[in-house]
N, CA, C and O atoms as a Maestro MAE file, in Angstrom:
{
 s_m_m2io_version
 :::
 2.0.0
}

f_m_ct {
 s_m_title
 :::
 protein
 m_atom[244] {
  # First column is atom index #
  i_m_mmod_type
  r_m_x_coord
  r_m_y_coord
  r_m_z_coord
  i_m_residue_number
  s_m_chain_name
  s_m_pdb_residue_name
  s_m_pdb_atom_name
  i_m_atomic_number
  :::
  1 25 0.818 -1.202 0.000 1 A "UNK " " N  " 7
  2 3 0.000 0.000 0.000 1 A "UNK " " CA " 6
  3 2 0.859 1.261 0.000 1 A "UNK " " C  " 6
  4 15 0.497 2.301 -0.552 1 A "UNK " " O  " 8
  5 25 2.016 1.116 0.648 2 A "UNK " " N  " 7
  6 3 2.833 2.468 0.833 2 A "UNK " " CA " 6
  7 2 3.547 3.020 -0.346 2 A "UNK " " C  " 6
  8 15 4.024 4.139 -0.536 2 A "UNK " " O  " 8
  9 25 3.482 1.537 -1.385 3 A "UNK " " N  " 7
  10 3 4.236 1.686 -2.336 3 A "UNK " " CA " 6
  11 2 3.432 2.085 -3.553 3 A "UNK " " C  " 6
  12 15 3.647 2.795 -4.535 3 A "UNK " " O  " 8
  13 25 2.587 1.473 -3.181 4 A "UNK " " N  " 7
  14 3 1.449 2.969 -3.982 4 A "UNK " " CA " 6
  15 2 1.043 4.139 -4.006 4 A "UNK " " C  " 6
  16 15 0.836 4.753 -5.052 4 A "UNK " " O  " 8
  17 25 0.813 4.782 -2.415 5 A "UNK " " N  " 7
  18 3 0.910 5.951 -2.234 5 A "UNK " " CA " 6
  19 2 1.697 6.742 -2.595 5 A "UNK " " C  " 6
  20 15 1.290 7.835 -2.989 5 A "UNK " " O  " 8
  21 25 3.079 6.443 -2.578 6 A "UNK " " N  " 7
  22 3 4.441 6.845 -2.606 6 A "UNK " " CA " 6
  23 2 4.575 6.989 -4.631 6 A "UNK " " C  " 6
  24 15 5.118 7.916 -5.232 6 A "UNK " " O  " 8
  25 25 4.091 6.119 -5.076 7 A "UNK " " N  " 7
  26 3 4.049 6.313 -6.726 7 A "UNK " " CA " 6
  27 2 3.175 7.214 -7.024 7 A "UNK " " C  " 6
  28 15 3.305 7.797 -8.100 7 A "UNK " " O  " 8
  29 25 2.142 7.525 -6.200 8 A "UNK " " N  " 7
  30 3 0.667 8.064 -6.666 8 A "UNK " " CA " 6
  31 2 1.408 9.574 -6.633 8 A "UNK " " C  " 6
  32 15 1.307 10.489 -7.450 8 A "UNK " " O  " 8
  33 25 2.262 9.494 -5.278 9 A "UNK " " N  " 7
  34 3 2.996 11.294 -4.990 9 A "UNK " " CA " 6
  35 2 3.888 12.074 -5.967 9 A "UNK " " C  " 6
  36 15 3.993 13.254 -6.301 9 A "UNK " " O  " 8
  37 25 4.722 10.454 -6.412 10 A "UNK " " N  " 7
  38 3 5.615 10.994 -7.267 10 A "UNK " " CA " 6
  39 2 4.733 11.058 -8.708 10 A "UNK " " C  " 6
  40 15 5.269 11.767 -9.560 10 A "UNK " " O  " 8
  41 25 3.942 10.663 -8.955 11 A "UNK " " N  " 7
  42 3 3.740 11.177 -10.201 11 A "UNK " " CA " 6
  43 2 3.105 12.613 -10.019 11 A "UNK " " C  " 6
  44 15 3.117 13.357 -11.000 11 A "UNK " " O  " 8
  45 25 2.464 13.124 -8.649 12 A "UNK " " N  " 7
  46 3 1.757 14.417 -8.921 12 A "UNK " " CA " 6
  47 2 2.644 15.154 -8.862 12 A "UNK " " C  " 6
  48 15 2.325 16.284 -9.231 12 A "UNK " " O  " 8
  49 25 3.945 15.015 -8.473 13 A "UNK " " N  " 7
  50 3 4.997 16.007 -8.177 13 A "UNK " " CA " 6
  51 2 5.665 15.893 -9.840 13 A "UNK " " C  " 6
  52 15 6.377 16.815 -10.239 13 A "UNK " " O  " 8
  53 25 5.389 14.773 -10.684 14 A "UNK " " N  " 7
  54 3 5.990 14.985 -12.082 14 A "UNK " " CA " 6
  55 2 5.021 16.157 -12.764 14 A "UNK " " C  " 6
  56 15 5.394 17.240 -13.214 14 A "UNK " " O  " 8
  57 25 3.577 15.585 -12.704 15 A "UNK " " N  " 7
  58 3 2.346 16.035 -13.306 15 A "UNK " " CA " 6
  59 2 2.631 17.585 -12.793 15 A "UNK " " C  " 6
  60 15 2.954 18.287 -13.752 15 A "UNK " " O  " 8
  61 25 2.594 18.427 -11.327 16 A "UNK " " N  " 7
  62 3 2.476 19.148 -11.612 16 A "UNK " " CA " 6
  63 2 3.927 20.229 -11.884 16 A "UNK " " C  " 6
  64 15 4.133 21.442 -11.936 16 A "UNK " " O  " 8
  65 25 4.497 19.325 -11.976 17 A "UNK " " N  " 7
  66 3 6.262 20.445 -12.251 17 A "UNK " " CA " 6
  67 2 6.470 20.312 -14.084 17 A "UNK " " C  " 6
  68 15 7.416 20.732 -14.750 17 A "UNK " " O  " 8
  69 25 5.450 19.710 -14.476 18 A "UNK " " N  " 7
  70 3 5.419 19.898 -16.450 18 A "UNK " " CA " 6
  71 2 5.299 21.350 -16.544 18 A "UNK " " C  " 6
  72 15 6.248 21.905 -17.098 18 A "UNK " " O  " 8
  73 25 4.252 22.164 -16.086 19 A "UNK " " N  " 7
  74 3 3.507 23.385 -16.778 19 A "UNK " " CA " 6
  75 2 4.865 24.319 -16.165 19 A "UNK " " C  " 6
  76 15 5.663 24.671 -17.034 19 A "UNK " " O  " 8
  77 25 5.134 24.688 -14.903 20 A "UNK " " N  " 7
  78 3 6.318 25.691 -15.029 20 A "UNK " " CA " 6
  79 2 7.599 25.303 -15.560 20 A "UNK " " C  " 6
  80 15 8.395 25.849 -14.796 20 A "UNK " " O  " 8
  81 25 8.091 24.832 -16.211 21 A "UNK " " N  " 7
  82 3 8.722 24.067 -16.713 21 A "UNK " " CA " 6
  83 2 8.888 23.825 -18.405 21 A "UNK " " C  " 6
  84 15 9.832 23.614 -19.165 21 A "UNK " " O  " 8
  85 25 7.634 23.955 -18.515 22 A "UNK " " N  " 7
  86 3 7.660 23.888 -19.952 22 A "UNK " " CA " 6
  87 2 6.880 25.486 -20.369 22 A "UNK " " C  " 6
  88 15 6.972 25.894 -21.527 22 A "UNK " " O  " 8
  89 25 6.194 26.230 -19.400 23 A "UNK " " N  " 7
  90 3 5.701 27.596 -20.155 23 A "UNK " " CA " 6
  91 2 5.744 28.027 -18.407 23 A "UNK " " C  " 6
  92 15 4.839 27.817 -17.600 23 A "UNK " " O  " 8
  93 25 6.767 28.527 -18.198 24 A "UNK " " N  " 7
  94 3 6.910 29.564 -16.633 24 A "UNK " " CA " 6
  95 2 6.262 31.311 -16.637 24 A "UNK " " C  " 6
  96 15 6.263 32.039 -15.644 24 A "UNK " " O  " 8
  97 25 5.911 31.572 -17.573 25 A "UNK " " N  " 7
  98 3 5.140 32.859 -18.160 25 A "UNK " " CA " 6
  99 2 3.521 32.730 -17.911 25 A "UNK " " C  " 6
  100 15 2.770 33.508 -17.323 25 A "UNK " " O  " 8
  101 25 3.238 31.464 -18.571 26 A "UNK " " N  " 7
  102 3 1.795 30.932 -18.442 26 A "UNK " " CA " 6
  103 2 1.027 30.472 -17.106 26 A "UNK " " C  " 6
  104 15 -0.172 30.543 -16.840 26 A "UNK " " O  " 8
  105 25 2.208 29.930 -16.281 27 A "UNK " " N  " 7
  106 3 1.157 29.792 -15.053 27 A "UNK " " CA " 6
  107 2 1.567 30.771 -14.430 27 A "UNK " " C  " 6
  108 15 0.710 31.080 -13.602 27 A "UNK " " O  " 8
  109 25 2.649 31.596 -14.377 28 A "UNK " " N  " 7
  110 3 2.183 32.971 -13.901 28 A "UNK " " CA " 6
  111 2 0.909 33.630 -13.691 28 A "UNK " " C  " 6
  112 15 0.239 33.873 -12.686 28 A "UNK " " O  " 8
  113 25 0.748 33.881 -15.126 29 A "UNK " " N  " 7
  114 3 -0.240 34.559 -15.998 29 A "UNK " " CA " 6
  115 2 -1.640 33.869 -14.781 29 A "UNK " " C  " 6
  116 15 -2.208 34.341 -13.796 29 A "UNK " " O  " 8
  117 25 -1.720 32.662 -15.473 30 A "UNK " " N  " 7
  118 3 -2.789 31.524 -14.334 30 A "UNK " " CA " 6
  119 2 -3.391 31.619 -13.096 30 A "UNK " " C  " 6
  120 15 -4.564 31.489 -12.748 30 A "UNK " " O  " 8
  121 25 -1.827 32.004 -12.167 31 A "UNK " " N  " 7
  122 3 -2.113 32.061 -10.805 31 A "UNK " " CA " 6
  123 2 -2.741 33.473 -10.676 31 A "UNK " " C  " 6
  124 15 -3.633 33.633 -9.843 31 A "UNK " " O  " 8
  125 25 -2.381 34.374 -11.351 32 A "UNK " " N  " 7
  126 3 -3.081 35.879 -11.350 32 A "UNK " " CA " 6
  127 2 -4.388 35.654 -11.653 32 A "UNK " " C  " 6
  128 15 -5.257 36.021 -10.863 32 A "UNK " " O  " 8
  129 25 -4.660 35.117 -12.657 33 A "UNK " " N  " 7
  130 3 -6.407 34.688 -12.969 33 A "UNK " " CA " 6
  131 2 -6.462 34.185 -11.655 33 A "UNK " " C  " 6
  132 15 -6.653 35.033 -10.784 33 A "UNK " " O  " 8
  133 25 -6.337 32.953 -11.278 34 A "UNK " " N  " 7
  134 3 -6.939 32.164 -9.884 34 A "UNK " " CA " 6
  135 2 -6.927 33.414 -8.185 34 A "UNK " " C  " 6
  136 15 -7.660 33.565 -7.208 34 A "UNK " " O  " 8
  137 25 -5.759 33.971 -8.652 35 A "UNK " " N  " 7
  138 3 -5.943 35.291 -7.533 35 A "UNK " " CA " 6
  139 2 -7.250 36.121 -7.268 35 A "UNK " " C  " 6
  140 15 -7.723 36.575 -6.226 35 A "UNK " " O  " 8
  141 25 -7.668 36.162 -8.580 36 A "UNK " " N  " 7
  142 3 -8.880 36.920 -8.746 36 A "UNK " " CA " 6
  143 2 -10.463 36.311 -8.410 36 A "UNK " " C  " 6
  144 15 -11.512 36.933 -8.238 36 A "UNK " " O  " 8
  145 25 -10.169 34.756 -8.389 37 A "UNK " " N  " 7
  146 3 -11.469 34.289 -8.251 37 A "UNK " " CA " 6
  147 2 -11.980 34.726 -7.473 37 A "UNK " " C  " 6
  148 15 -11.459 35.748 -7.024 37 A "UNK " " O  " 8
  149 25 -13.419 34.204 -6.766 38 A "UNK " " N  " 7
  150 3 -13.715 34.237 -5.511 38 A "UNK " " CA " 6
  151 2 -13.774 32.883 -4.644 38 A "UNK " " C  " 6
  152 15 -13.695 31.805 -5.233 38 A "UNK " " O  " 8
  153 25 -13.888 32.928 -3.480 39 A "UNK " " N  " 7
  154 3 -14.033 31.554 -2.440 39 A "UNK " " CA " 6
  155 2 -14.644 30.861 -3.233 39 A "UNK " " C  " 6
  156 15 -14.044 29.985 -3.855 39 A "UNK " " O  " 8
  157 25 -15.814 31.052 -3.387 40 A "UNK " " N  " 7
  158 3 -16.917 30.036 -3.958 40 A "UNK " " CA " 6
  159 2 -16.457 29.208 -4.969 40 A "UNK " " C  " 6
  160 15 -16.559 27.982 -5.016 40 A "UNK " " O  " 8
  161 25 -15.783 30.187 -6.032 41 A "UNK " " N  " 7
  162 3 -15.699 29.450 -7.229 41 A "UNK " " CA " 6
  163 2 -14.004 28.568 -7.274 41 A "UNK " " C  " 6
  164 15 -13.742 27.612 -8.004 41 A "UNK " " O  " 8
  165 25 -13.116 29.185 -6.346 42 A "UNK " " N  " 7
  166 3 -12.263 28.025 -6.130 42 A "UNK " " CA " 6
  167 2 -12.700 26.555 -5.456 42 A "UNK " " C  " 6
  168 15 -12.196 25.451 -5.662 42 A "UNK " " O  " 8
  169 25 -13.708 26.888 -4.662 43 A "UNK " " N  " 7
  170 3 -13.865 25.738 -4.128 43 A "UNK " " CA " 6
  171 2 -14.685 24.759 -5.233 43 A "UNK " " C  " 6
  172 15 -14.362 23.586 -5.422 43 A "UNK " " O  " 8
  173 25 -15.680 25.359 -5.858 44 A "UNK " " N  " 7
  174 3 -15.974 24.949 -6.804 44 A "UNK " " CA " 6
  175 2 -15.389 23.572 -7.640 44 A "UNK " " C  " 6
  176 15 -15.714 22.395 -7.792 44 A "UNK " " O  " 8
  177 25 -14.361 24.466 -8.060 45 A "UNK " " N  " 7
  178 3 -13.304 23.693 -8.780 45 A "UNK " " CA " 6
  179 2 -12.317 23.086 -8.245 45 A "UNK " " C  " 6
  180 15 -11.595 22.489 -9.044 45 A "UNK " " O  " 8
  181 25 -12.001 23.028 -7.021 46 A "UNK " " N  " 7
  182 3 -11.638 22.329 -5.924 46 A "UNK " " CA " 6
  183 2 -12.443 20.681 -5.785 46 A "UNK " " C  " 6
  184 15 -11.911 19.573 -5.708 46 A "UNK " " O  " 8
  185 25 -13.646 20.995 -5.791 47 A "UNK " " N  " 7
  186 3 -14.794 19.986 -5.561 47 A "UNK " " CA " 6
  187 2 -14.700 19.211 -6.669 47 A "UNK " " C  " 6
  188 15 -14.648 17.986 -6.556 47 A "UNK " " O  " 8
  189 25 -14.659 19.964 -8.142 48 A "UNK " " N  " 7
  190 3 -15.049 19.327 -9.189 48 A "UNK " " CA " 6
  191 2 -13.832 18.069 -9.693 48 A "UNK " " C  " 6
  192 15 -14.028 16.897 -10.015 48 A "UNK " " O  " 8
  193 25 -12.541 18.859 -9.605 49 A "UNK " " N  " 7
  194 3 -11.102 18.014 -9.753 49 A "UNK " " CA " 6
  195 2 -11.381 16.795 -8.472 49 A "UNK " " C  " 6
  196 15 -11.590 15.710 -9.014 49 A "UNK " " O  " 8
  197 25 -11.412 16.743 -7.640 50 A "UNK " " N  " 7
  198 3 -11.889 15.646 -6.741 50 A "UNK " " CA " 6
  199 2 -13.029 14.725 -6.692 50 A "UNK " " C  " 6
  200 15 -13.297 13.772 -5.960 50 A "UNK " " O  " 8
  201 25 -13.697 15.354 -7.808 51 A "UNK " " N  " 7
  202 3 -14.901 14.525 -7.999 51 A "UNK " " CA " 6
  203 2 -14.335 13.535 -9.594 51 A "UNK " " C  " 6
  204 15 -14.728 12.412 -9.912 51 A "UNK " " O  " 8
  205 25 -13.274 14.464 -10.387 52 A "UNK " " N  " 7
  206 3 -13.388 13.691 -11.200 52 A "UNK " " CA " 6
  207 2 -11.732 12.977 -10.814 52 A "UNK " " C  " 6
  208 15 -11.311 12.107 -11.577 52 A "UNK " " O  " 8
  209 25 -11.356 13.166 -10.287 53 A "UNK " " N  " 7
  210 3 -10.390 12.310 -9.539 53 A "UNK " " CA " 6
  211 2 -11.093 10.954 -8.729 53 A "UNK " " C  " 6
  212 15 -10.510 9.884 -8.908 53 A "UNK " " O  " 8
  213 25 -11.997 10.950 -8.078 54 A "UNK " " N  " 7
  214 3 -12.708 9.270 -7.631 54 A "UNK " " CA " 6
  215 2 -13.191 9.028 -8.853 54 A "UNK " " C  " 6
  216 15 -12.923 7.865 -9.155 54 A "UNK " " O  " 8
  217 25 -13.908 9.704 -9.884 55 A "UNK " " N  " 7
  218 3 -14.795 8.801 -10.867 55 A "UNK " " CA " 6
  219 2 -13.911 8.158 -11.535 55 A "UNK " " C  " 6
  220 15 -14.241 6.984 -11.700 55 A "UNK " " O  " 8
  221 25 -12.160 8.651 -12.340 56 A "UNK " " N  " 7
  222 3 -10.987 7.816 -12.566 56 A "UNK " " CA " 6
  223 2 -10.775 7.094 -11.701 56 A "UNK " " C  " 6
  224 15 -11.185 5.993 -12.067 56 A "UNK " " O  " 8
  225 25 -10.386 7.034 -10.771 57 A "UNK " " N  " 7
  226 3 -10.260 6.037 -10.121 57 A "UNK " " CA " 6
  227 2 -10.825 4.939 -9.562 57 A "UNK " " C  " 6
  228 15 -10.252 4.095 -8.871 57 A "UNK " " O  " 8
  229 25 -12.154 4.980 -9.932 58 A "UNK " " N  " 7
  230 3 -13.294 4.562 -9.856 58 A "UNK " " CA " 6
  231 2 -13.311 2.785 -11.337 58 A "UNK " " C  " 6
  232 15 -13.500 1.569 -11.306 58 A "UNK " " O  " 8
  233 25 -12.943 3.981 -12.443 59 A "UNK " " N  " 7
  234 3 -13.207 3.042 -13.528 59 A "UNK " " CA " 6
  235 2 -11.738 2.486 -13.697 59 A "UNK " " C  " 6
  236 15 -11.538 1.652 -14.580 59 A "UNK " " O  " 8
  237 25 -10.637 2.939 -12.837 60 A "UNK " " N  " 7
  238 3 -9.718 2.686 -13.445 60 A "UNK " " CA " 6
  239 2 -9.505 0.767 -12.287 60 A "UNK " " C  " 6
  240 15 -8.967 -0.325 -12.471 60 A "UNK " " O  " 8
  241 25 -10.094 1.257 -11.500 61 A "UNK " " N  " 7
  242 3 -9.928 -0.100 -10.535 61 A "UNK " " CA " 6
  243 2 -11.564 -0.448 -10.704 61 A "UNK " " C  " 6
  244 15 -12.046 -1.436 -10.151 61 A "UNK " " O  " 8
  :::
 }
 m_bond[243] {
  # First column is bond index #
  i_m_from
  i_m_to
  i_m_order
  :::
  1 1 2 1
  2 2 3 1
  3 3 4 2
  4 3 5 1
  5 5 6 1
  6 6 7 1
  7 7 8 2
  8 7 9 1
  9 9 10 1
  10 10 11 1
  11 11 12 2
  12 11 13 1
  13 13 14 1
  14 14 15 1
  15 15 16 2
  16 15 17 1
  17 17 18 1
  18 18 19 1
  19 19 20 2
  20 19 21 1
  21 21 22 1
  22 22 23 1
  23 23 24 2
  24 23 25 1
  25 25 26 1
  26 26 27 1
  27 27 28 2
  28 27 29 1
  29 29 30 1
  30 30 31 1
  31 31 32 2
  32 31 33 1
  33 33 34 1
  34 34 35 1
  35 35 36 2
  36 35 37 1
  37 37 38 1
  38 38 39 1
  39 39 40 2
  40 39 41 1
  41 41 42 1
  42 42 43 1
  43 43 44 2
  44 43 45 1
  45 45 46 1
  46 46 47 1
  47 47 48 2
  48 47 49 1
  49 49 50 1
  50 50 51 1
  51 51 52 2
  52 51 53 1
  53 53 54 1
  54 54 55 1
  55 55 56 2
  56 55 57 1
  57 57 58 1
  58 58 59 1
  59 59 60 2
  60 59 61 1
  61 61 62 1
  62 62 63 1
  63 63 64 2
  64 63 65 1
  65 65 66 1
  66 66 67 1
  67 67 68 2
  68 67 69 1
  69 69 70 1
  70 70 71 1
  71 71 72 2
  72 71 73 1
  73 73 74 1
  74 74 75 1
  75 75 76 2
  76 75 77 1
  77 77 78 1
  78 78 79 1
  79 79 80 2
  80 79 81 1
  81 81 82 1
  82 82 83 1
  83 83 84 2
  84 83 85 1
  85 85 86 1
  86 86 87 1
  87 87 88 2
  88 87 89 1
  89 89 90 1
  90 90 91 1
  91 91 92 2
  92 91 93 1
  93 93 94 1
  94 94 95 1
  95 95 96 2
  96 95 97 1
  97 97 98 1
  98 98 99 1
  99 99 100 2
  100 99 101 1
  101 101 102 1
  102 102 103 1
  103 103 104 2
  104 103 105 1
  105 105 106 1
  106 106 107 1
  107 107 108 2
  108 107 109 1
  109 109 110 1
  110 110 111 1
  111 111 112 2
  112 111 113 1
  113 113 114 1
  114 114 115 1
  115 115 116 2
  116 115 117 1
  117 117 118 1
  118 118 119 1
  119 119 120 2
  120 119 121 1
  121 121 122 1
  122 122 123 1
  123 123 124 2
  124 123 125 1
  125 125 126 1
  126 126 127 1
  127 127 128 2
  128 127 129 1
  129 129 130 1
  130 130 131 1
  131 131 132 2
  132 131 133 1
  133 133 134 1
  134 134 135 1
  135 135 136 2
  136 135 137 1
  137 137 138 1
  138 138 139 1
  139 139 140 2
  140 139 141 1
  141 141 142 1
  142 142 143 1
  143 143 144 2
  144 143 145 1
  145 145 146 1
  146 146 147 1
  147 147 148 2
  148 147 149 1
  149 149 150 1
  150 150 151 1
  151 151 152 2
  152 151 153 1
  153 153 154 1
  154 154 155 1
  155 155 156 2
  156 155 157 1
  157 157 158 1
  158 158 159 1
  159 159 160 2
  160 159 161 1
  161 161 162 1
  162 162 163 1
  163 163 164 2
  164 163 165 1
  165 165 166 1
  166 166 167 1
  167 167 168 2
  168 167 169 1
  169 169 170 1
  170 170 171 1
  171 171 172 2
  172 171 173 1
  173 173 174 1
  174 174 175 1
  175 175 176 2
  176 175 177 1
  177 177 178 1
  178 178 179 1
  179 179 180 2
  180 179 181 1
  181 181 182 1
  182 182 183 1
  183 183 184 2
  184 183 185 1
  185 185 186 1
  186 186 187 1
  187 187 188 2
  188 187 189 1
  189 189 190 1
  190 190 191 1
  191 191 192 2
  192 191 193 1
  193 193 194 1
  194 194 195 1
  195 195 196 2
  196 195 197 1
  197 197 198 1
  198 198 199 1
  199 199 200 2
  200 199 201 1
  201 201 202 1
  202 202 203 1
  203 203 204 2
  204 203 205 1
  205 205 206 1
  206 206 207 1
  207 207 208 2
  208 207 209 1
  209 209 210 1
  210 210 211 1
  211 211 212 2
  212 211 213 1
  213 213 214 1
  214 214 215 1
  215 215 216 2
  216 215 217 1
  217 217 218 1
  218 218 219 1
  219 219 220 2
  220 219 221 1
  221 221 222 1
  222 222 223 1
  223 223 224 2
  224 223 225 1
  225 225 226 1
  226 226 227 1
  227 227 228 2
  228 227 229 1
  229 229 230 1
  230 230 231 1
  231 231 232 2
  232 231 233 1
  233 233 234 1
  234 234 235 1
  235 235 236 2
  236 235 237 1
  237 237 238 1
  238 238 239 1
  239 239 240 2
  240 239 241 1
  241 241 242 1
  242 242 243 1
  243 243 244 2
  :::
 }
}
């Protein structure tokens, strides 16, 4: 089990070090949009990435 967790980490730490990395201008740009949201709508999309994070994982097992 640990050795899954431990793969599951390292890939989000691959997944999310692609975008600054490959365009460091763009998620700049990004995090300034996301600065601007409001509560609601981060959480929003907070909710929604986690929802479609179990439904993959869902079909994937």
């Amino acid at each position: 089990m640990w050795s899954n967790l431990l793969t599951a980490l390292a890939l989000v730490f691959v997944l999310e070090g692609i975008m600054p990395f490959v365009n460091p201008d763009g998620l700049r740009r990004m995090f300034v949009l996301g600065a601007q949201l409001d509560n609601a709508t981060l959480r929003f999309i907070g909710l929604s990435s986690m929802l479609v994070g179990v439904i993959l994982l869902y079909f994937v097992h």
